[in-house]
C-alpha positions as CSV (number, residue, x, y, z in Angstrom):
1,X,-14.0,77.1,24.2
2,X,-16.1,78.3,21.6
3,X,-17.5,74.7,19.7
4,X,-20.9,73.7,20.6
5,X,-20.0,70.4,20.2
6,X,-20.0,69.6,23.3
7,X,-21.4,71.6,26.2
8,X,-20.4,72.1,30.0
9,X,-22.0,73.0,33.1
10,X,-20.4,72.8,36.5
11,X,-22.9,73.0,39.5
12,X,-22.9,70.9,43.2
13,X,-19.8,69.6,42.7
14,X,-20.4,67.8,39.8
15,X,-19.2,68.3,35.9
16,X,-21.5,67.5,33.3
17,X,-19.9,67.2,29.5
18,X,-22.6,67.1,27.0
19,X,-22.1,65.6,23.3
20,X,-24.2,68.0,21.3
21,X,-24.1,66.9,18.0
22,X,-27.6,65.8,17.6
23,X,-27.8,65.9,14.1
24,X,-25.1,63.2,13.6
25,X,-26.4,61.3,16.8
26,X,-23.7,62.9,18.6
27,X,-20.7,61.3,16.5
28,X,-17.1,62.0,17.1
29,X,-14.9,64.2,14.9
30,X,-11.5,65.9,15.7
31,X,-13.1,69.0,17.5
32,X,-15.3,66.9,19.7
33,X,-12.5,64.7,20.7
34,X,-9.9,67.1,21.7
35,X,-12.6,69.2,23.3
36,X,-14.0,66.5,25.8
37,X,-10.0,65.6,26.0
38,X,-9.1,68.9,27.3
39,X,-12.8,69.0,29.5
40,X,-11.3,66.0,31.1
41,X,-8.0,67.6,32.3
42,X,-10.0,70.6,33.2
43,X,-11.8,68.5,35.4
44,X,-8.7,66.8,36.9
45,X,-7.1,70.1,38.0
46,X,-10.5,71.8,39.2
47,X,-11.0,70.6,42.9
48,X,-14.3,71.6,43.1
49,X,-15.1,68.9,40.5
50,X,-16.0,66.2,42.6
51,X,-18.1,63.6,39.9
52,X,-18.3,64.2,36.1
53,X,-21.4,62.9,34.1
54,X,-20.7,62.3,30.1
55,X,-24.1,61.7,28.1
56,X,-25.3,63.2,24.8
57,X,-28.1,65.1,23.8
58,X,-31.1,63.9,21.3
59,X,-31.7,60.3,20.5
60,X,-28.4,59.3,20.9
61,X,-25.8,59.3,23.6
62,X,-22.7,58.8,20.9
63,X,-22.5,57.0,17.7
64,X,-19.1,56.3,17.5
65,X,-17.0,58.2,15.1
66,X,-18.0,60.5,12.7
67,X,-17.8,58.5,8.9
68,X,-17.5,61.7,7.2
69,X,-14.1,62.3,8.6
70,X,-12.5,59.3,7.8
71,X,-13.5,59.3,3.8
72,X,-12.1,60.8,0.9
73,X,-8.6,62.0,-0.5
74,X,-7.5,63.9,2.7
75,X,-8.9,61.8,5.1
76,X,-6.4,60.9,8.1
77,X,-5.8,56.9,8.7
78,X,-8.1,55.4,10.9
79,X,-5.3,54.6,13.3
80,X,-4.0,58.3,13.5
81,X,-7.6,58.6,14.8
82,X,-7.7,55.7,17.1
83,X,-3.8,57.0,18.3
84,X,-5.2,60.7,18.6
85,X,-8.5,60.8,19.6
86,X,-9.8,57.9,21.2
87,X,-7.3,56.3,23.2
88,X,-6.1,59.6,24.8
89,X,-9.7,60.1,26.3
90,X,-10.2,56.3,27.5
91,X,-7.1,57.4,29.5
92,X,-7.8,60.3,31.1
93,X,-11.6,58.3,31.9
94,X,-9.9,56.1,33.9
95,X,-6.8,57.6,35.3
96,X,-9.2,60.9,36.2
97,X,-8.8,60.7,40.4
98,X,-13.0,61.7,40.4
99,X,-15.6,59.1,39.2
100,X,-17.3,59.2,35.9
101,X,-20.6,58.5,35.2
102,X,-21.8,57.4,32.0
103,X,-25.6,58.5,31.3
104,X,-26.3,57.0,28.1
105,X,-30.1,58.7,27.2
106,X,-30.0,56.8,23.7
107,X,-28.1,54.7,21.4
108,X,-24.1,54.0,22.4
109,X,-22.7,52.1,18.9
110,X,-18.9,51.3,18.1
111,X,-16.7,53.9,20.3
112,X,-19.5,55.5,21.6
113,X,-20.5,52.2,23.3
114,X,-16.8,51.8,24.5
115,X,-16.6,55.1,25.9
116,X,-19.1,54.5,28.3
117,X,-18.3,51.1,29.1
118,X,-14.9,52.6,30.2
119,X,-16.3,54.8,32.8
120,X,-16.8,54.0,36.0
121,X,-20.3,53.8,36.6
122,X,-22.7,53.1,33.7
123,X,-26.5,54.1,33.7
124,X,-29.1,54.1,31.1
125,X,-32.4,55.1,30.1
126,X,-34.7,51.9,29.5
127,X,-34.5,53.1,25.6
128,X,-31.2,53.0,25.4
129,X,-29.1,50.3,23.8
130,X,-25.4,49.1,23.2
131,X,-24.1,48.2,19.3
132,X,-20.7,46.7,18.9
133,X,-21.0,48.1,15.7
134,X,-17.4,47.9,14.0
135,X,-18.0,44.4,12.2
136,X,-21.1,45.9,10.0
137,X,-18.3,48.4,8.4
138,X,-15.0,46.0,8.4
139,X,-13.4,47.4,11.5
140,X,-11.9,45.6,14.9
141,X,-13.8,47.4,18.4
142,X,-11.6,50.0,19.5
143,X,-11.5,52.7,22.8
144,X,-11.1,49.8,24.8
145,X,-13.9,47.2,23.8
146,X,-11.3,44.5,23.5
147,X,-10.5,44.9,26.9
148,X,-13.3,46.0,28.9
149,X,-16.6,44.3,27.2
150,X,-14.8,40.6,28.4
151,X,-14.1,42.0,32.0
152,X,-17.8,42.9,32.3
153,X,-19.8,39.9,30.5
154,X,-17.2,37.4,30.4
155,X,-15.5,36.2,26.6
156,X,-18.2,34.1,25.4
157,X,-21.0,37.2,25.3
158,X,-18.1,40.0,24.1
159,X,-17.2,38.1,21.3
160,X,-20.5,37.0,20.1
161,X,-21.5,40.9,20.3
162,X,-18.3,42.0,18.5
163,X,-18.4,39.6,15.6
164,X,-22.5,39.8,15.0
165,X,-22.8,43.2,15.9
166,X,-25.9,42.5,17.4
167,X,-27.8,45.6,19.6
168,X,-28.4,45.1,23.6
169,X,-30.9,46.7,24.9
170,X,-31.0,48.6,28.4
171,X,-32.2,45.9,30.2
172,X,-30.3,43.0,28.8
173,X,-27.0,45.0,29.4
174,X,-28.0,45.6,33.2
175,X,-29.0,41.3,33.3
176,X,-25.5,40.3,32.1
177,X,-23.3,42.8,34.0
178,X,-22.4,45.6,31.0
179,X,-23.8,48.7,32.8
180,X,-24.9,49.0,36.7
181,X,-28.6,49.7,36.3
182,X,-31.5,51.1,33.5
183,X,-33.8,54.1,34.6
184,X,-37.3,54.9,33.2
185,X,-37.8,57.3,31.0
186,X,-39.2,59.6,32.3
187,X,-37.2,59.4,35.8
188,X,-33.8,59.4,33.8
189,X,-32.5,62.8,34.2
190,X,-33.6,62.6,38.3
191,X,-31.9,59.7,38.8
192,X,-28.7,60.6,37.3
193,X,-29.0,64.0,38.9
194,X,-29.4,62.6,42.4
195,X,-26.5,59.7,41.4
196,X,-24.2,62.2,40.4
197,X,-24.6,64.9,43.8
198,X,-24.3,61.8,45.8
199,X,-20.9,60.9,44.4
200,X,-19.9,64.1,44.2
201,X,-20.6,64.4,48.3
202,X,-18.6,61.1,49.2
203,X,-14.9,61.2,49.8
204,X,-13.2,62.3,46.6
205,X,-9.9,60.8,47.4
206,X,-10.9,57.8,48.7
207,X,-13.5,57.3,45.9
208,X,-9.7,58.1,43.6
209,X,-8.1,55.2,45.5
210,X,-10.3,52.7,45.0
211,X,-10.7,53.4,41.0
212,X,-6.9,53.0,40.9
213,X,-7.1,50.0,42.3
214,X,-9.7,49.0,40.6
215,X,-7.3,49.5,37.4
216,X,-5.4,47.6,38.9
217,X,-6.8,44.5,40.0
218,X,-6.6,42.2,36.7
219,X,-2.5,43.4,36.4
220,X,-2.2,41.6,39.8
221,X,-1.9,38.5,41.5
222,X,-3.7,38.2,44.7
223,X,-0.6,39.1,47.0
224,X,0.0,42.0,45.0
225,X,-3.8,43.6,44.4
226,X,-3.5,42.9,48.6
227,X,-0.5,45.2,49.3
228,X,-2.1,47.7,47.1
229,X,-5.1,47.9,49.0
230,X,-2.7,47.7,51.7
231,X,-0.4,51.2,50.3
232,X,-4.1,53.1,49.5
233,X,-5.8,52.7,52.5
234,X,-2.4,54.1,54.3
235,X,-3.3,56.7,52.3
236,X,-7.1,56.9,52.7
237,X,-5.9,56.7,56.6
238,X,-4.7,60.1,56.1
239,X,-7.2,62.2,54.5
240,X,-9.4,64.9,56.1
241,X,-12.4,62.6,55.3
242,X,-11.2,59.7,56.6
243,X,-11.0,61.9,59.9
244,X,-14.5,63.4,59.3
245,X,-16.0,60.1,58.7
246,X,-15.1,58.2,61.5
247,X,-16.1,61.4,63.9
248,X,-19.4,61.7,61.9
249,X,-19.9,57.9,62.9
250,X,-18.9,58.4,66.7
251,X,-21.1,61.6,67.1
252,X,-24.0,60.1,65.4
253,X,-24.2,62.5,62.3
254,X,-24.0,62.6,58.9
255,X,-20.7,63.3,57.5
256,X,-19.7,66.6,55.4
257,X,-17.0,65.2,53.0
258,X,-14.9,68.2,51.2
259,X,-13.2,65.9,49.1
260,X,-9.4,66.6,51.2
């Protein structure tokens, strides 16, 4: 993959897609889109991808899509873009049997902001912030905003952000539930590190089982989200960690988890 746009690096188990548009505060065009699309299946299919971290480089972590490509005589409609680009990668977040981790090191506005909000863990530096921004240019949220922002801080707060557009900062996204926690500065890039190895060392499959049921959950009543936990942790049941972590327990040891 020749495009710079967005760099990879694979080490310890765990993926790390970079956004590496810095110029453009790391907005989305067609290139960037299919690449991290295709990154994502990559990831999927390589078993020794056990966590994958998505964050951006320069001030930004992703400013939604790039405005250039959607103006002037040949410019696609904004829906092909939503239909081809953006939806297609919310998917493959959330159906991808590893966790993600969001590392948002700057400003995450429109789909940028929804991106990371759809993966499964969301981190932060203390300077970062969240913009809703689609209202200040006449759009509706997309990549998911209309579904996940209300599952995370509740109607009231998600559509009072959407309509005003208004920017949450680091630390008011961590008080009212949007992202699971804001790092210093200057620790940011430790703390992700040592967040992402430590997924990456758990048990993959059981770490898969409960994210799909996690996608679940607000599809079900409370009978049904019980026999899927039910199905899964048959499954879980049956795993070579499973085996590894209950023997690690006995024995007194740390467990080695390979992910099987």
């Amino acid at each position: 993959m020749s495009d710079t746009s967005l760099l990879f690096t694979l080490a310890d188990g765990v993926a790390t897609l970079t956004l590496n548009r810095p110029d453009v505060f790391n907005s989305i065009n067609k290139p960037l889109a299919l690449a991290l699309q295709q990154r994502l299946r990559e990831c999927q299919a390589d078993a020794s991808v056990r966590a994958v971290v998505l964050t951006g480089t320069g001030r930004a972590f992703c400013a939604g899509q790039d405005l250039a490509e959607i103006t002037g005589p040949d410019a696609p409609d904004v829906s092909e873009i939503v239909e081809e680009h953006y939806n297609p990668l919310i998917i493959l977040i959330r159906e991808l049997e590893k966790p993600v981790i969001a590392a948002v090191n700057g400003v995450a506005a429109g789909a940028g902001a929804n991106i990371a909000l759809a993966c499964d863990i969301v981190v932060a530096r203390e300077s970062a912030s969240f913009i809703q921004a689609f209202s200040k240019i006449g759009l509706v949220p997309d990549s998911g905003g209309t579904y996940f922002l209300p599952r995370l801080v509740g109607m009231q707060r998600a559509s009072a952000l959407m309509l005003t557009g208004d920017k949450v900062s680091a630390a008011e996204a961590v008080q009212m539930g949007m992202i699971y926690k804001a790092f210093a500065d200057a620790d940011f890039e430790q703390e992700v590190s040592a967040l992402a190895r430590k997924m990456a060392a758990l048990p993959t499959k059981g770490l898969a089982y409960t994210k799909q049921l996690l996608n679940s959950t607000f599809a079900h009543d409370m009978a049904q989200q019980l026999r899927a936990e039910g199905d899964y942790q048959l499954r879980a049941g049956q795993t070579a960690d499973y085996r590894e972590g209950v023997s690690a327990f006995l024995e007194k040891r740390q467990p080695t988890f390979t992910g099987q």
